[in-house]
DRENKOLTI-963193 format. One line per field, with one value per residue (C-alpha): residue number from 0; x, y, z; residue in one letter. Coordinates in pm, 1 decimal, m for minus. Layout:
REM residues N
num: NUM | ... .
east: X | ... .
north: Y | ... .
up: Z | ... .
residuo: A | ... .
REM end
This chain:
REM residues 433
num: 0 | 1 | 2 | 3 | 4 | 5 | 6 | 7 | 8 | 9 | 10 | 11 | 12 | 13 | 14 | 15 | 16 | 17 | 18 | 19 | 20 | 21 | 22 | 23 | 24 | 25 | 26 | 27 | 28 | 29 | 30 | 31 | 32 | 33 | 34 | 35 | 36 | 37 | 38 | 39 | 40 | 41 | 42 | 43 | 44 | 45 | 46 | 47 | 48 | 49 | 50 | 51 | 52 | 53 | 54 | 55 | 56 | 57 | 58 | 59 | 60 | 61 | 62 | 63 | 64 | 65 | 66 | 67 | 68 | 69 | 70 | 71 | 72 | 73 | 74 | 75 | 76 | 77 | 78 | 79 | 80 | 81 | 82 | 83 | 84 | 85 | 86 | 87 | 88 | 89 | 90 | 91 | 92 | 93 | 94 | 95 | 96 | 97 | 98 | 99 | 100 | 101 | 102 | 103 | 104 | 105 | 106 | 107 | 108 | 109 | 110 | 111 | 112 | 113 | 114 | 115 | 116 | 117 | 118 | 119 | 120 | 121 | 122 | 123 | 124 | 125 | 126 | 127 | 128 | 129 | 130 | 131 | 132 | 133 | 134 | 135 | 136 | 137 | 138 | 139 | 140 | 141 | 142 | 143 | 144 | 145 | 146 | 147 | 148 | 149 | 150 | 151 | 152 | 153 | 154 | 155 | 156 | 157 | 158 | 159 | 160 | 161 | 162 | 163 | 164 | 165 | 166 | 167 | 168 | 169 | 170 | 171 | 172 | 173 | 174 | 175 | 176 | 177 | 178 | 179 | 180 | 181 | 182 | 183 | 184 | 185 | 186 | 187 | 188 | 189 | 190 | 191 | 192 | 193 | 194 | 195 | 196 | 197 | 198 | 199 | 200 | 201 | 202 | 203 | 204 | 205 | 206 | 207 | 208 | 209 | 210 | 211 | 212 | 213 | 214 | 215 | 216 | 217 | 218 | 219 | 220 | 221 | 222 | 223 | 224 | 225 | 226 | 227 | 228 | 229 | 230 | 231 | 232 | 233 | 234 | 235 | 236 | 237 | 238 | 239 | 240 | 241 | 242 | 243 | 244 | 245 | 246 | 247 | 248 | 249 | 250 | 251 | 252 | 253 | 254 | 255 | 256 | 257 | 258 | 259 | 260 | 261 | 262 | 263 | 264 | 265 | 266 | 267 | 268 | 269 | 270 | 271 | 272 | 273 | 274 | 275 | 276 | 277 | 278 | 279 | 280 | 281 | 282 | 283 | 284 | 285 | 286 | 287 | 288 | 289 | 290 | 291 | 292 | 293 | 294 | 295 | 296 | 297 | 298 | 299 | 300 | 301 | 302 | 303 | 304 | 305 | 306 | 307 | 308 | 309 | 310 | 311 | 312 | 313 | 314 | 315 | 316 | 317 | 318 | 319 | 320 | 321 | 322 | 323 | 324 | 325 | 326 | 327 | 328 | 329 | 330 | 331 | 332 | 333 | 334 | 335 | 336 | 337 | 338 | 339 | 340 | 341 | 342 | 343 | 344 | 345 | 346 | 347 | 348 | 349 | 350 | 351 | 352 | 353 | 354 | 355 | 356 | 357 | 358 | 359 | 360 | 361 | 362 | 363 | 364 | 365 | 366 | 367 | 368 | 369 | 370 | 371 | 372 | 373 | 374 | 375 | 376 | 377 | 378 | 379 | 380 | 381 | 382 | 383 | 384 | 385 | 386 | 387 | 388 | 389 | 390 | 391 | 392 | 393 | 394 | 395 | 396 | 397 | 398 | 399 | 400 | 401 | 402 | 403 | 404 | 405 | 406 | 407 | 408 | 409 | 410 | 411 | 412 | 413 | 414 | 415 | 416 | 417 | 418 | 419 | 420 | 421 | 422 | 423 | 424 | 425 | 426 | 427 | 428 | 429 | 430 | 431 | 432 .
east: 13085.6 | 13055.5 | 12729.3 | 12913.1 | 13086.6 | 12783.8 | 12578.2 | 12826.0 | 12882.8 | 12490.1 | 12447.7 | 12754.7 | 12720.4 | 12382.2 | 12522.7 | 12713.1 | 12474.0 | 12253.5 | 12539.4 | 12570.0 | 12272.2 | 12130.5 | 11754.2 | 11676.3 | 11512.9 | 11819.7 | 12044.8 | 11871.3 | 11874.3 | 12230.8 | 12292.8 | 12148.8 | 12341.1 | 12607.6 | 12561.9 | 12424.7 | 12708.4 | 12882.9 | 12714.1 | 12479.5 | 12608.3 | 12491.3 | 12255.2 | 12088.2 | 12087.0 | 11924.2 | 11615.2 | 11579.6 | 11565.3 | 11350.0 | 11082.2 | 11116.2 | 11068.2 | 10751.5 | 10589.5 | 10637.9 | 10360.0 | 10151.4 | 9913.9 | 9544.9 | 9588.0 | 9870.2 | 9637.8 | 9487.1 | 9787.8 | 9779.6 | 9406.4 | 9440.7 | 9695.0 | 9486.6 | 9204.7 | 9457.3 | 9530.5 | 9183.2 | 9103.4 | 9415.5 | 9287.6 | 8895.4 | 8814.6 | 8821.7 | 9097.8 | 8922.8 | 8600.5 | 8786.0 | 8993.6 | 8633.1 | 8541.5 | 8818.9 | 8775.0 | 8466.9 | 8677.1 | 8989.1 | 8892.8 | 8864.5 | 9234.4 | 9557.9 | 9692.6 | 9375.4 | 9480.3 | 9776.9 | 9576.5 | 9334.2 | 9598.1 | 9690.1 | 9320.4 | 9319.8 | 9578.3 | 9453.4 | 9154.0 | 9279.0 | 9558.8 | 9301.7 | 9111.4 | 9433.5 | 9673.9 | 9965.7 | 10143.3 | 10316.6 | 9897.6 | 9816.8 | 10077.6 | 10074.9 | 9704.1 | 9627.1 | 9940.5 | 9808.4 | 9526.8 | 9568.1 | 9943.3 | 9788.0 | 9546.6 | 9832.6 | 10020.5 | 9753.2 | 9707.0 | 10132.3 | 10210.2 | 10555.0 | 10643.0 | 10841.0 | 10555.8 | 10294.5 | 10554.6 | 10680.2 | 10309.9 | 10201.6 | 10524.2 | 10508.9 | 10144.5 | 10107.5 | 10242.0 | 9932.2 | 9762.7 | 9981.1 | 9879.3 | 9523.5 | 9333.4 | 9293.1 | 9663.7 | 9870.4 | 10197.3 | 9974.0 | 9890.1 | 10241.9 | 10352.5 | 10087.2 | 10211.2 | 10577.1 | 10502.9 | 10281.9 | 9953.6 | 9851.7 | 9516.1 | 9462.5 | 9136.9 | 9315.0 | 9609.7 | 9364.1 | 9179.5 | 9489.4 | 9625.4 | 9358.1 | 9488.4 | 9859.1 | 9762.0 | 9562.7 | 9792.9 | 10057.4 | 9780.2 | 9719.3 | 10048.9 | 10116.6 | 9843.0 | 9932.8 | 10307.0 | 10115.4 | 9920.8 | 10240.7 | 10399.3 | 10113.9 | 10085.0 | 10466.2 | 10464.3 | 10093.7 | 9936.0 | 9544.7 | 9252.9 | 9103.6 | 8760.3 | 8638.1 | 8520.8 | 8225.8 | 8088.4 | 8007.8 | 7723.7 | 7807.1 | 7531.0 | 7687.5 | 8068.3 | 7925.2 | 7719.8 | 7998.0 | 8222.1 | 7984.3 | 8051.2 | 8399.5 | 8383.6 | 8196.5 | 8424.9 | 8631.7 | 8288.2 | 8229.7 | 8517.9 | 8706.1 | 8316.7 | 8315.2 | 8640.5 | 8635.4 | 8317.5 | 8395.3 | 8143.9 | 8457.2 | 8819.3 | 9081.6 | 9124.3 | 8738.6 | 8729.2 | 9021.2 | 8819.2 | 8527.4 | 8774.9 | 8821.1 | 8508.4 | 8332.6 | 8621.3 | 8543.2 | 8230.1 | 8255.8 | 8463.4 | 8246.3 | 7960.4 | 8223.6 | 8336.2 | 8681.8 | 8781.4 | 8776.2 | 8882.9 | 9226.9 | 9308.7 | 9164.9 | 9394.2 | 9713.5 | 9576.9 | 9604.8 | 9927.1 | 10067.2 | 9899.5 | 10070.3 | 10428.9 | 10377.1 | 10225.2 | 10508.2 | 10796.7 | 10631.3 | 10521.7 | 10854.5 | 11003.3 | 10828.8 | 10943.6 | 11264.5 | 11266.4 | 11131.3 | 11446.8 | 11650.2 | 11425.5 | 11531.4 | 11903.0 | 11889.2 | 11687.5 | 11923.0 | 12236.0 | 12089.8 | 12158.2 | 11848.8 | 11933.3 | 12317.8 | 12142.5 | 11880.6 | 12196.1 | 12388.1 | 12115.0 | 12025.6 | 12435.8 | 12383.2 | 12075.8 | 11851.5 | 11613.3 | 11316.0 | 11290.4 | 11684.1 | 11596.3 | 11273.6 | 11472.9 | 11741.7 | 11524.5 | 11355.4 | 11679.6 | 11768.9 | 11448.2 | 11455.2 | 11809.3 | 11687.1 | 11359.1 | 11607.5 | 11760.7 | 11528.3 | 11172.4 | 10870.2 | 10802.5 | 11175.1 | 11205.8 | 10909.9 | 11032.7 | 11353.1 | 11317.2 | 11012.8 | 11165.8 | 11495.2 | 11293.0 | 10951.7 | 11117.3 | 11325.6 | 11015.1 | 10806.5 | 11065.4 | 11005.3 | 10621.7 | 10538.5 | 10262.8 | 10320.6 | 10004.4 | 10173.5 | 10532.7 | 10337.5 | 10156.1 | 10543.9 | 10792.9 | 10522.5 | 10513.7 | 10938.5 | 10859.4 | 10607.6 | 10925.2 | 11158.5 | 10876.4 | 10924.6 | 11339.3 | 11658.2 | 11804.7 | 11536.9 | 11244.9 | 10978.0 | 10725.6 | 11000.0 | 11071.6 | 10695.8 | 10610.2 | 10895.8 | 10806.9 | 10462.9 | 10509.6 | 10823.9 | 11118.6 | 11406.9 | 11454.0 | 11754.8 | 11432.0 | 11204.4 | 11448.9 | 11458.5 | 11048.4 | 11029.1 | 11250.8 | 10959.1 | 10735.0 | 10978.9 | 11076.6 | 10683.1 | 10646.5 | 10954.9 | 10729.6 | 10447.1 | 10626.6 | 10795.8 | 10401.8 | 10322.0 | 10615.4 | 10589.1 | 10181.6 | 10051.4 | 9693.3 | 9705.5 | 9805.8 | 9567.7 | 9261.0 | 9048.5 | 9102.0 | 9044.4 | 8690.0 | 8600.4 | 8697.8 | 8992.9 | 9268.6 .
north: 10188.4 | 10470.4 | 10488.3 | 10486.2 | 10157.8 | 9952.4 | 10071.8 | 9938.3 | 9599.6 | 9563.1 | 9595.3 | 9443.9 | 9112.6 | 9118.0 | 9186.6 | 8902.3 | 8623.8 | 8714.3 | 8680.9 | 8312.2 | 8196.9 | 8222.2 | 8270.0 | 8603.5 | 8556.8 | 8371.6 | 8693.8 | 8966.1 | 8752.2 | 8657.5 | 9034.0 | 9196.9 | 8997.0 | 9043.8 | 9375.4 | 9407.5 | 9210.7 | 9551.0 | 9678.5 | 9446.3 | 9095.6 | 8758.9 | 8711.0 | 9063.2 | 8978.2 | 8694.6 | 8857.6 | 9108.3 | 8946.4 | 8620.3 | 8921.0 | 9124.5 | 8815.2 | 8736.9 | 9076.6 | 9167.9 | 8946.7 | 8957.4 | 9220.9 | 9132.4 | 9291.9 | 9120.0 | 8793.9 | 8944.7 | 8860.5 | 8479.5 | 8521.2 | 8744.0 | 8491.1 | 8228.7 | 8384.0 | 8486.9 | 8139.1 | 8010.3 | 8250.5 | 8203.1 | 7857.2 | 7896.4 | 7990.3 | 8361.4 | 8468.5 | 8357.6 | 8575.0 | 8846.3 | 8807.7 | 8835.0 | 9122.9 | 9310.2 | 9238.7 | 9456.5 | 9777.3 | 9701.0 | 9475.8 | 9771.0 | 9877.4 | 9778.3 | 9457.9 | 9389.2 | 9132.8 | 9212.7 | 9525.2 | 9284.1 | 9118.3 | 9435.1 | 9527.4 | 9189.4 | 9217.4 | 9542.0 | 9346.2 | 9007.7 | 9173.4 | 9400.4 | 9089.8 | 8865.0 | 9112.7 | 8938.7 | 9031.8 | 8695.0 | 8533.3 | 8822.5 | 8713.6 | 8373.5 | 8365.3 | 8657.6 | 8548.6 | 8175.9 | 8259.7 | 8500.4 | 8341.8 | 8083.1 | 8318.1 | 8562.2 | 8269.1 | 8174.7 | 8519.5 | 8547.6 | 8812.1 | 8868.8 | 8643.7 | 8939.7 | 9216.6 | 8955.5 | 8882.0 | 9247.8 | 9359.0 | 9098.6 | 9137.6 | 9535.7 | 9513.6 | 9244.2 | 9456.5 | 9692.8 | 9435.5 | 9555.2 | 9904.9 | 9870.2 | 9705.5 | 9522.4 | 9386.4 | 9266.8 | 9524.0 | 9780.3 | 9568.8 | 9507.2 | 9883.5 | 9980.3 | 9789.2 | 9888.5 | 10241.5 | 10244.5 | 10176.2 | 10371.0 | 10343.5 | 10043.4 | 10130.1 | 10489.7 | 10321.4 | 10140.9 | 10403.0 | 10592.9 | 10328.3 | 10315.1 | 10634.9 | 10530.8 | 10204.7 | 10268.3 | 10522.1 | 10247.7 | 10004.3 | 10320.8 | 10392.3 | 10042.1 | 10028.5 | 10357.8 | 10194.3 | 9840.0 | 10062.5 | 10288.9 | 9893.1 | 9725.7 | 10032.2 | 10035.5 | 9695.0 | 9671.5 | 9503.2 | 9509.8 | 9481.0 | 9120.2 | 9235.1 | 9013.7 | 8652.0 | 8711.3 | 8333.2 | 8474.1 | 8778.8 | 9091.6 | 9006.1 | 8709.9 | 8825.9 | 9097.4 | 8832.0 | 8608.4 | 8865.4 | 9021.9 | 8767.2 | 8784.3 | 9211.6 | 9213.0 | 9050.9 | 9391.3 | 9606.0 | 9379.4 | 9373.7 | 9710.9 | 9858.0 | 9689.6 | 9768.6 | 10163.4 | 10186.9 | 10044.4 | 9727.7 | 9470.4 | 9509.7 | 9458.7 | 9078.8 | 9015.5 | 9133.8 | 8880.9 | 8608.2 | 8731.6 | 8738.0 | 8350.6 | 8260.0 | 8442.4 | 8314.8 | 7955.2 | 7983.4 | 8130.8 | 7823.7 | 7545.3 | 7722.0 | 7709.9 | 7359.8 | 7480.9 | 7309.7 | 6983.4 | 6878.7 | 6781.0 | 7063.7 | 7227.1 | 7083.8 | 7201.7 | 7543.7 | 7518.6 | 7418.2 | 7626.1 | 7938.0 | 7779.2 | 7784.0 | 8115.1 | 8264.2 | 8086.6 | 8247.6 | 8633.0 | 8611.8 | 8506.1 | 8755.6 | 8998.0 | 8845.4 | 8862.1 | 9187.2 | 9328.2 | 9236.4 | 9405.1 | 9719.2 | 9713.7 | 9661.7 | 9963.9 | 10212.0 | 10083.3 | 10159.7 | 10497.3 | 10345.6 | 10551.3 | 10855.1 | 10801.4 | 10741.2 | 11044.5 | 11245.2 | 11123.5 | 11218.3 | 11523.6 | 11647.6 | 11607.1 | 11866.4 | 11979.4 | 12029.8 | 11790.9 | 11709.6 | 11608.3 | 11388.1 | 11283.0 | 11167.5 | 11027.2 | 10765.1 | 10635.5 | 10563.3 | 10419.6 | 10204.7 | 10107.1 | 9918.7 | 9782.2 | 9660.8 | 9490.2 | 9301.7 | 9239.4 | 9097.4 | 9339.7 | 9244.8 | 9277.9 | 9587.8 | 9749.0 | 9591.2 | 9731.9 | 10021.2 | 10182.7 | 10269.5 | 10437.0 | 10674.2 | 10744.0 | 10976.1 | 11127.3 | 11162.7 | 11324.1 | 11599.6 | 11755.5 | 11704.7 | 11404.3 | 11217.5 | 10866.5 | 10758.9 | 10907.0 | 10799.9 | 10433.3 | 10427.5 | 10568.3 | 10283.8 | 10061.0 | 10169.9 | 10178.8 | 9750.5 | 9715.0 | 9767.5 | 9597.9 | 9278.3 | 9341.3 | 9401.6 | 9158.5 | 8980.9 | 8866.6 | 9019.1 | 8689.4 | 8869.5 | 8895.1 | 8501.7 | 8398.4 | 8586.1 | 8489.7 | 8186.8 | 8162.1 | 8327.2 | 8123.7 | 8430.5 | 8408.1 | 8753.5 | 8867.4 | 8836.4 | 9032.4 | 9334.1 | 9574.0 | 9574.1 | 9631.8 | 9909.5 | 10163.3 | 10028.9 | 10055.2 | 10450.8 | 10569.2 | 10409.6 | 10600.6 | 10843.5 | 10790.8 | 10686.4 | 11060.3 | 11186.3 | 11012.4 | 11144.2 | 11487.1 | 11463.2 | 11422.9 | 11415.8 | 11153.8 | 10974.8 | 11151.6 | 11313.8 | 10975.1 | 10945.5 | 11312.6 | 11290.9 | 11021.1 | 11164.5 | 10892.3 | 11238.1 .
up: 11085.4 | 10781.7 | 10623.5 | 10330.7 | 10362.0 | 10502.0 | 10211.9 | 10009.5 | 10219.5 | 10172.8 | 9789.3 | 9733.0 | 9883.1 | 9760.8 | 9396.7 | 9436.8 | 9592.6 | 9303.2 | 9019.5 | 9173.0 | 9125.0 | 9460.5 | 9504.7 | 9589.3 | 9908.4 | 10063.4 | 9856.3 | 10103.5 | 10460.4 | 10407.2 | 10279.6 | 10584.1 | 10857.3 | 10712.3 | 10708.5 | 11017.6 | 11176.1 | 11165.6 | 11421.6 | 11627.7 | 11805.4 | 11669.5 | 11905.6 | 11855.3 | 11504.8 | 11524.3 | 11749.7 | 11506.0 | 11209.7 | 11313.3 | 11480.1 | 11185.3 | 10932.1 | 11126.1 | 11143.7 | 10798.1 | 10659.4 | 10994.0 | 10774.1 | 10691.1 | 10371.8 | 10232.9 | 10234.8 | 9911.6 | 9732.6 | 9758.0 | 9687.9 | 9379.8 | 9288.2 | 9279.2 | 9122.7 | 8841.4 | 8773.8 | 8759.5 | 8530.7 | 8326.3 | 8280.0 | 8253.8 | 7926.9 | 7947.7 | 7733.5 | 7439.8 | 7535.7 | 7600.1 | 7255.2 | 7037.6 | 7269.3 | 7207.8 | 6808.2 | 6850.8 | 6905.5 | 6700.4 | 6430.2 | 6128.4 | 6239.6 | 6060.8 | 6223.0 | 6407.4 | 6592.9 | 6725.6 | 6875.1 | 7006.8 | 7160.8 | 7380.7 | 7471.0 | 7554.8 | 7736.1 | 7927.2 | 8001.3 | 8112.3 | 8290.4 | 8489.0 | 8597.6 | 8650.5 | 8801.8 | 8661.1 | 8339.7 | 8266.8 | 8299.2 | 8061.5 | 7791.1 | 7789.9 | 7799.9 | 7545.8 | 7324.1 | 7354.5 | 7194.8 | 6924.6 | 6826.1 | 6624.0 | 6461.1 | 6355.2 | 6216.9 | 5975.0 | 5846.5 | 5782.5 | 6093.4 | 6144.8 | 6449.7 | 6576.5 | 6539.2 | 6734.2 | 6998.8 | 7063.0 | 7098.6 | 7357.9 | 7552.8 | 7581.8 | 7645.1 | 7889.3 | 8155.8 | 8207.9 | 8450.1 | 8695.5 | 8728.9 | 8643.7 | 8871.0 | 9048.2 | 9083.6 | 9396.0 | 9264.4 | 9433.4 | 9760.0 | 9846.9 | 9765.3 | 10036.4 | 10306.6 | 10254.8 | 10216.7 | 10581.9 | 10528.3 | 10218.8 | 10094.9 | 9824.3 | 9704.6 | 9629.2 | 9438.7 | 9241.9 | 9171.4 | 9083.3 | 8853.8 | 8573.9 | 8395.9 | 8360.9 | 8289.4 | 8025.2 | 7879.0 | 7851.9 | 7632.1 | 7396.6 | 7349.2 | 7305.1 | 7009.7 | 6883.8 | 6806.5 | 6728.1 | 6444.0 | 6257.6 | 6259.1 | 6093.6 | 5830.6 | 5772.2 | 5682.2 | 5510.8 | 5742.7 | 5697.7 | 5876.0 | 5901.3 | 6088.5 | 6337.6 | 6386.4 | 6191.2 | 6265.3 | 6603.3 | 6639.1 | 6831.9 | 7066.2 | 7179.4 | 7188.9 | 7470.2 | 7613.2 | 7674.9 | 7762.0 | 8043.8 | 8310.4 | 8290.2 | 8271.1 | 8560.7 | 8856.1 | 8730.4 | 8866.0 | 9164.0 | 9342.9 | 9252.2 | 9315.1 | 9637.8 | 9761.2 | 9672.6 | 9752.0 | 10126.4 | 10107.9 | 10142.1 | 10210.4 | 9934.7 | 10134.5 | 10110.4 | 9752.5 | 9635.3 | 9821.4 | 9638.7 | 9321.5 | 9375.3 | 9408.3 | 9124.8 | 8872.8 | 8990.9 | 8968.4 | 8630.7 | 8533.7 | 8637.3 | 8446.4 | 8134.8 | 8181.3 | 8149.2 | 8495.0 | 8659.8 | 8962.7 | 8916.1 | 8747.3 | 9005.1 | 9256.2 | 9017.1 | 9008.6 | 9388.7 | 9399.0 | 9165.2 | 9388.9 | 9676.1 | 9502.2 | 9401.2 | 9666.4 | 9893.7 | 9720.6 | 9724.2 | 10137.1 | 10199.7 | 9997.5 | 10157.5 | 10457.9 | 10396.2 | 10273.4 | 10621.0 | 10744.6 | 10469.4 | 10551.4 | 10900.6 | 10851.5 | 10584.0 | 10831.1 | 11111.8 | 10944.8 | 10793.8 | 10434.6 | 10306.6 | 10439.5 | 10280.5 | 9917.7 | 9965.0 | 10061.1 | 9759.8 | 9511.2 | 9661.2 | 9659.2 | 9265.3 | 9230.8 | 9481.1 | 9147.7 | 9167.9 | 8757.9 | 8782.1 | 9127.1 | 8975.5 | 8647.8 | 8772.9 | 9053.7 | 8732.5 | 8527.5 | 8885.8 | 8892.1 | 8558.9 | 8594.2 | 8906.5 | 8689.4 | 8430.1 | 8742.1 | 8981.3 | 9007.5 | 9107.2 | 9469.6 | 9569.3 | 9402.3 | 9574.7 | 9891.5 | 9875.5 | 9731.9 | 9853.7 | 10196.0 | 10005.6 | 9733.0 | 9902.1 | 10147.3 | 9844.6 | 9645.7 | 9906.8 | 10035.1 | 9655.3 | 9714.4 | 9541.3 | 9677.6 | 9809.6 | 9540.3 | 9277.0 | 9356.3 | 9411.5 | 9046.5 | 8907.6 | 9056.1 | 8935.1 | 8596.7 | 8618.9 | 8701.2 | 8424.1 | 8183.9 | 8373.0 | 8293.0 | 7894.5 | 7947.7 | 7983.0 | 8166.7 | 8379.7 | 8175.1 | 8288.4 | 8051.9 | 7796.3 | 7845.7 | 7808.1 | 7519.4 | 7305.3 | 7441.9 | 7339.8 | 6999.0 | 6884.4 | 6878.1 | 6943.2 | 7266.1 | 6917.4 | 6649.3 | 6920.1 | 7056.3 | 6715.3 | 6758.9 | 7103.3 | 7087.5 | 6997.7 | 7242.9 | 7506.0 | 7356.5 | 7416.7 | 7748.7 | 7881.2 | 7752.1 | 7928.8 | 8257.4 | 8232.9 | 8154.6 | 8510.3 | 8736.8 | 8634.3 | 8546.6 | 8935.8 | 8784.0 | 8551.1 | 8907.4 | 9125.3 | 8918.4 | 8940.6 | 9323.6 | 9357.2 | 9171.6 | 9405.1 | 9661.5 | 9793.6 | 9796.5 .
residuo: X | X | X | X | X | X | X | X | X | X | X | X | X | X | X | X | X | X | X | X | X | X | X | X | X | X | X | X | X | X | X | X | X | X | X | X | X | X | X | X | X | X | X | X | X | X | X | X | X | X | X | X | X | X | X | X | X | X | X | X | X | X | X | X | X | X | X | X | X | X | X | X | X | X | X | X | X | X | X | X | X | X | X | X | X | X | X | X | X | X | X | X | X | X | X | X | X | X | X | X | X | X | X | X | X | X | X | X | X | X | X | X | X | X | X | X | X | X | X | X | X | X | X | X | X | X | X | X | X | X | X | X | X | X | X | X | X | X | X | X | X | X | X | X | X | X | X | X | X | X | X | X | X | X | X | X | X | X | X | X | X | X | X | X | X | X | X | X | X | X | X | X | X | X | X | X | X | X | X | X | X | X | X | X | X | X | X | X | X | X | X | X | X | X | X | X | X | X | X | X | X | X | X | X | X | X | X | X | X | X | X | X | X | X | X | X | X | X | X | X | X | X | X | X | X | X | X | X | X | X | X | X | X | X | X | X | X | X | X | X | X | X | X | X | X | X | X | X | X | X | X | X | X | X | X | X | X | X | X | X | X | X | X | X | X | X | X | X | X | X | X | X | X | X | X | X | X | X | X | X | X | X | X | X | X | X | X | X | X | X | X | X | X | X | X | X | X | X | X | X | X | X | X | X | X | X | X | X | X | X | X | X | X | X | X | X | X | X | X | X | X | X | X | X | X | X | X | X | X | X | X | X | X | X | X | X | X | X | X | X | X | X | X | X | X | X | X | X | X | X | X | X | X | X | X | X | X | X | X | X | X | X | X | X | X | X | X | X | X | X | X | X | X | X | X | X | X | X | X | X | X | X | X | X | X | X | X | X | X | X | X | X | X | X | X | X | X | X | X | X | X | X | X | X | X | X | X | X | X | X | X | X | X | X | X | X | X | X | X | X | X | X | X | X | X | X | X | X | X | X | X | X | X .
REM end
C-alpha cells in the first residue's frame, strides 16, 4: 500500500479514537492493526504485536520510572514542599512579588526531586496559594506563575521524561541527559521569574521578605535533607556508583525515610501512596507498551521515512526543519500527554534531527522542553488543570497571564535547538560527550 495512504490510515484512526474519548493506550493498539492490516495477515499481526508489547518494557532501566514515581509521591506528601517554600524565601524574598517567585524556585526544586510537574504544582501551589491570598495576589498572577513554572521538574533532574526518551531513542546515556538537562531547565525557571518580576512591578506588587518567625539557620537546616537526595542519587548515577534503577530505589527509600523522621506519613497513607504509584505507573508501562507496537507498525510501513521526506521536500535548510519539528511538537504537546509523545515521536524526528547534525542529547533535552509547554497549554494541559485547580481560576481568568510566560519559553526552547551547548556544555565538562 502507498506510504502515503497508510500514514494517513495511522494518524487518522488514531485522531479519531482519541476525539471519542478512548484512552490513549487502547487509541495506538487499535491504530496500528489497523494499519498494519494493510499489509500483514491477522495472524502475523497478532505475533508481532503481542512480542512487540512484551519487549518494549522488558528494559532494566525503565523500572526507574515506577520507582521515581513513587518516590515523587512520597515526597509530594511528606512535608517537603513547605521546607523547600522557606528555602526558597531566602533567595527571592527582597524581590517584587516574593512569593510568587518562591513559588517557581520552589517549583525548580521540588520538581528536580519529584520529577513530575503536576507533584510540583499542586504541592508548591498548595502551599504558597493560601499565603498569596492573605497578602491580596491576583489569583490569576499566582496561578499563571505556578502553572508555567511547574514544568521544569521534567528537564532537570532527575525526572522519568528523560528515562523513557532513552530507551526509545536506543539506549542513550541517562546520566548524560541528566546532566544535559540542568541548563535548559533552569533557563526556563529564570525566565519564568524574570516575567513573574516585570508582572509584580507592573501591578505594584512588593516585597513581603520572608517568614521571619523562622531563623535562616534553620530554613537551610530543614531544607538540607530534602536538597540532598538531589546530590545522592544524580551524584551516584553520573558518577557510575548505581544505575539510574538503583538510584530511584535509593530515591524511595531516602524520601521515606525522610518522612517517617517528619511524621508526615503513617501507614495507611502509606498504603495509598502505593496504590496511587501502582495506577500511575500501570497506565505509563503500558503505554510504553503499546507504543512499541505503534513504533513497529510505523518503521514497517516506512511512515517515518514518508514524514522525514515530507519535511525535507519543504527546505533542506536545518533552522526551517529545526523550526518547523517544534511548531510540530508543540501541537502534538497541546494534544497529547508526554510519554506518548516521546513514544511516538522520537522514532519519526530523531533521524530528521540527526541528518542536519543534531545530537540525539540535544534533540532529547529539545522535544522535552516542546512537552514541558504542552503541560501549561489546552486542551489537555494536566499542569494547566491542577494549577487553576489549586489556585481557584477559572483556565479564561488564567490564559491573558500565561501568555508572556509561554512567549519567553518559546524563547528559550528556540535558545536550546539552535544553542547545542546550553544542551551539551555540562556533559562535555564531565566528560559524558
Amino acid at each position: 500500500m502507498n506510504i502515503v495512504l497508510t500514514t494517513i490510515i495511522l494518524f487518522v484512526v488514531f485522531g479519531v479514537l482519541l476525539f471519542m474519548g478512548v484512552p490513549i493506550s487502547v487509541s495506538i493498539i487499535v491504530s496500528s492493526i489497523v494499519t498494519a492490516m494493510s499489509t500483514l495477515s491477522w495472524d502475523q499481526i497478532t505475533f508481532i504485536t503481542m512480542q512487540k508489547m512484551n519487549s518494549g518494557i522488558e528494559s532494566f532501566s525503565l523500572l526507574a520510572v515506577p520507582l521515581f514515581i513513587l518516590a515523587g509521591n512520597i515526597m509530594n506528601n511528606g512535608g517537603i514542599a513547605k521546607r523547600l517554600v522557606n528555602f526558597a524565601q531566602l533567595f527571592v524574598g527582597k524581590l517584587p512579588g516574593n512569593l510568587a517567585q518562591a513559588n517557581i524556585l520552589g517549583n525548580m526544586l521540588f520538581g528536580a526531586l519529584s520529577g513530575s510537574s503536576v507533584a510540583a504544582a499542586s504541592a508548591m501551589g498548595g502551599c504558597i496559594s493560601p499565603i498569596e491570598k492573605e497578602q491580596e495576589y491576583d489569583p490569576a498572577y499566582s496561578a499563571a506563575a505556578n502553572i508555567a513554572s511547574a514544568p521544569t521538574g521534567l528537564l532537570i533532574p532527575p525526572t522519568s521524561a528523560f528515562i523513557v526518551y532513552s530507551t526509545v531513542a536506543g539506549g542513550v546515556s541517562i546520566s548524560t541527559l541528566f546532566m544535559a538537562g540542568y541548563v535548559p531547565g533552569i533557563l526556563m525557571g529564570l525566565g519564568c521569574m524574570v516575567v513573574a518580576f516585570i508582572y509584580a512591578k507592573k501591578m505594584g506588587i512588593k516585597a513581603t521578605g520572608r517568614d521571619k518567625s523562622i531563623s535562616v539557620a534553620k530554613t537551610i537546616w530543614d531544607a538540607i535533607p530534602s536538597l540532598l537526595l538531589i546530590i545522592i542519587v544524580i551524584g551516584g548515577i553520573v558518577s557510575g556508583i548505581f544505575t539510574a534503577t538503583e538510584g530511584a530505589g535509593i530515591a524511595v527509600l531516602y524520601c521515606l525515610i525522610l518522612s517517617i523522621i517528619y511524621k508526615s506519613i503513617d501507614f495507611k497513607g502509606f498504603m495509598e501512596i502505593l496504590l496511587n504509584s501502582a495506577k500511575t505507573s500501570g497506565i505509563i508501562l503500558f503505554l510504553i507498551s503499546a507504543s512499541s507496537a505503534m513504533s513497529f507498525v510505523m518503521a514497517y510501513s516506512g511512515i517515518p521515512a514518508a514524514i522525514s521526506s515530507a519535511l525535507l521536500s519543504v527546505s533542506t535548510n536545518k533552522y526551517v526543519i529545526f523550526i518547523l519539528m517544534n511548531v510540530i511538537l508543540l501541537i502534538i504537546g497541546m494534544f497529547m500527554d508526554i510519554t506518548p509523545a516521546i513514544l511516538i515521536f522520537t522514532p519519526i524526528f530523531l533521524p530528521i534531527a540527526q541528518s542536519f547534525g543534531m545530537s540525539d542529547i540535544q534533540f532529547g533535552v529539545m522535544l522535552i522542553f516542546n512537552m514541558c509547554l504542552g503541560n501549561i497549554t489546552p486542551p489537555v494541559g494536566s499542569v494547566l488543570f491542577v494549577g487553576c485547580g489549586i489556585g481557584h481560576v477559572s483556565i479564561e481568568e488564567v490564559t491573558p497571564k500565561l501568555i508572556p510566560y509561554f512567549l519567553v519559553l518559546i524563547v528559550m526552547l528556540l535558545l536550546v535547538t539552535f544553542v547545542p551547548g546550553l544542551s551539551l556544555g555540562v556533559p562535555s565538562l564531565m566528560g559524558l560527550v
